[in-house]
C-alpha positions in Angstrom: 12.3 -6.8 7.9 10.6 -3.3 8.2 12.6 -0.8 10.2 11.5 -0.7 13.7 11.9 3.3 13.9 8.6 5.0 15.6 6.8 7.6 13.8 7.7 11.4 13.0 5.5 14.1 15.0 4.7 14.9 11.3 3.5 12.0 10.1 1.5 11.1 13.4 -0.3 14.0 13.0 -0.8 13.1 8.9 -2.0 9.6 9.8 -4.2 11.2 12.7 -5.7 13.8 10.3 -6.4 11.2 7.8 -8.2 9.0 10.1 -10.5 12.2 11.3 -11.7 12.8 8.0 -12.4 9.3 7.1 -14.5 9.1 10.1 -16.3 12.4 9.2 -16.7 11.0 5.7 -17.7 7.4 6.9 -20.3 8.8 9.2 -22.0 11.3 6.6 -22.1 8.0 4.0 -23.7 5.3 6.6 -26.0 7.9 7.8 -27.0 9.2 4.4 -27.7 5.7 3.4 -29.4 4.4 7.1 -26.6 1.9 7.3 -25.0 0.7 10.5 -21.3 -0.3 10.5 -19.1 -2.9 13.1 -15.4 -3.4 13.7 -13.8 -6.8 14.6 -10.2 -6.1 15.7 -7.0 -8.3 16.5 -3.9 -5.8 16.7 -5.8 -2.7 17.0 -7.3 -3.7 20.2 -10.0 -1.5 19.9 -8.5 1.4 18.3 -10.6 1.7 15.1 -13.6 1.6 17.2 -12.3 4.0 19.2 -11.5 6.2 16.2 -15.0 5.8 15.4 -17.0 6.6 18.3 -14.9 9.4 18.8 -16.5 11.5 16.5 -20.4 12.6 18.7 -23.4 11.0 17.6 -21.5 7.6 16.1 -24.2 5.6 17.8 -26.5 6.9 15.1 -24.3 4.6 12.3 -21.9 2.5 14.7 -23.3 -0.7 16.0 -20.8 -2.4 17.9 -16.9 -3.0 18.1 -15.4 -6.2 18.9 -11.6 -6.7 20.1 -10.8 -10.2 19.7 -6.8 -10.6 20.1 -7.1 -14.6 21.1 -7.9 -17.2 18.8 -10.6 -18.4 20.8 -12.0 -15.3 21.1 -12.3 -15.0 17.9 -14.0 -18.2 17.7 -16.5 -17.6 20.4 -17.6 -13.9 19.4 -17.4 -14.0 15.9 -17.7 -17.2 14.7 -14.2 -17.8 12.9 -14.0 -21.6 12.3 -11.7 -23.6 14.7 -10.0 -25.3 11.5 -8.4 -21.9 10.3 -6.0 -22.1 13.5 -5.1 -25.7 13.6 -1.6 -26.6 12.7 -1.3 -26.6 9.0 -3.8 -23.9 8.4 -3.9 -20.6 7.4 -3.5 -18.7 11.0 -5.2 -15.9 13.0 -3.1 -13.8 10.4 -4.8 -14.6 7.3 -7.1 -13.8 4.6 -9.3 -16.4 5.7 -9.3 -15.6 9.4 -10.2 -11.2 8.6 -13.0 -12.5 6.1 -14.7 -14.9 8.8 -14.2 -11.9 11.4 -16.2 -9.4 9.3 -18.9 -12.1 8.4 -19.1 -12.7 12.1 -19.1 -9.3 13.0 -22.6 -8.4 10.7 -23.8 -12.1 12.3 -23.6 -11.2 15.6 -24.4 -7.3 15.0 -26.8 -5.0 13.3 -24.4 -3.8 11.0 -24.4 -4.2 7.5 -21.1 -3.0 7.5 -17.6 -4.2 8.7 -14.1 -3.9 8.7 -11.8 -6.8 10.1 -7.9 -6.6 11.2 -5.3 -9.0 12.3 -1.7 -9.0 12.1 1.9 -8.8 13.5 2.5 -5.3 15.1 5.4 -6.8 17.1 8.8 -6.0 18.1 8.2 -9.8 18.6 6.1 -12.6 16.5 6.8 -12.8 13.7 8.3 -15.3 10.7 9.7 -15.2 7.5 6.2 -15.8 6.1 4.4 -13.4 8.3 7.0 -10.6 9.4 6.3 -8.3 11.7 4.1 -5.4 10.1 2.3 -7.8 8.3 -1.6 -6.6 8.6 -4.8 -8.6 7.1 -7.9 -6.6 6.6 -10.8 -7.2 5.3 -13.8 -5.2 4.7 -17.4 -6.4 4.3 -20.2 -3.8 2.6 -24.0 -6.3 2.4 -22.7 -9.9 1.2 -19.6 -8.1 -0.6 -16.0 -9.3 1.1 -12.8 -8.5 0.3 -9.1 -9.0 1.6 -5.7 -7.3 1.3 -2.6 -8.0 2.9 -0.3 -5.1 3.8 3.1 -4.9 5.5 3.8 -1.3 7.4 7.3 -0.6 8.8 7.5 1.6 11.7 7.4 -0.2 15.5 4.4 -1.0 17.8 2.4 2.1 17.2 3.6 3.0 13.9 2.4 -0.5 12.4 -1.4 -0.1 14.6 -1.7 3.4 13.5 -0.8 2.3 9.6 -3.9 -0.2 10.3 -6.1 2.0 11.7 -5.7 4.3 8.9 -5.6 2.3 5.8 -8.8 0.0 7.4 -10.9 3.2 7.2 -9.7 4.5 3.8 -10.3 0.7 2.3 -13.7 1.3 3.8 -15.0 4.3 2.4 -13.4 2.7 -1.1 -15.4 -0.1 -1.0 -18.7 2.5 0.3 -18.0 4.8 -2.9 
């Protein structure tokens, strides 16, 4: 089990100034190339959009941002299929579930550009399969899609911010 420690002031402010400059970087890239971007979040309740729009003039390469932390949320906003949440099947924590969010997040948008998360940012939920700190994201760049699991230690924040962060970097990866 990760430790449950909250973050240093020093590496707050790292993972803060990381996620400003992927923004600045993000933004030059979909501009330069006339490309609109979405986010579909779970854990992050909203906090990579957030990061996003912070920066001014984000409506000229942001589209939209959708927080979906319930199941059926997910399901009616971005399309996730019903199945993936039955008993038996993968979860809302999955590779499946974070691929189905960005595919429903350029659906439903005019993005051509997404980034998905879901995951376990506890102090509670978790299992043995799926500890807490265990983060899905996917990222979706035209009909491209791709999935990585992570696990981040740290508490509450720690694990969000974590997400936040390596959500954006994965991005402009997958934009390079």
């Amino acid at each position: 089990m990760p430790s449950m420690s909250s973050l240093s002031a020093a590496e707050k402010a790292r993972l803060d100034a990381a996620i400003q400059s992927h923004v600045q970087r993000l933004a030059d890239t979909l501009l330069e190339r006339k490309q609109f971007m979405a986010t579909s979040e779970s854990c992050t309740g909203g906090w990579i959009a957030q990061s996003l729009t912070s920066l001014a003039g984000s409506s000229a390469w942001f589209d939209s941002g959708f927080v979906t932390y319930s199941n059926a949320a997910k399901r009616r906003l971005l399309n996730v299929p019903a199945t993936l949440f039955e008993p038996g099947g993968p979860g809302a924590v999955s590779e499946e579930t974070v691929l189905a969010m960005t595919a429903g997040a350029i659906t439903n948008s005019e993005a051509t550009v997404a980034v998905a998360v879901s995951g376990v940012a506890g102090p509670d939920g978790g299992s043995e399969e799926k500890p807490v700190g265990t983060v899905w994201i996917a990222w979706q760049v035209g009909e491209l899609a791709e999935a990585r699991r992570f696990l981040f230690a740290g508490d509450r924040e720690a694990v969000r911010l974590a997400t936040v962060e390596a959500a954006l970097a994965g991005l402009l990866q997958r934009l390079a």
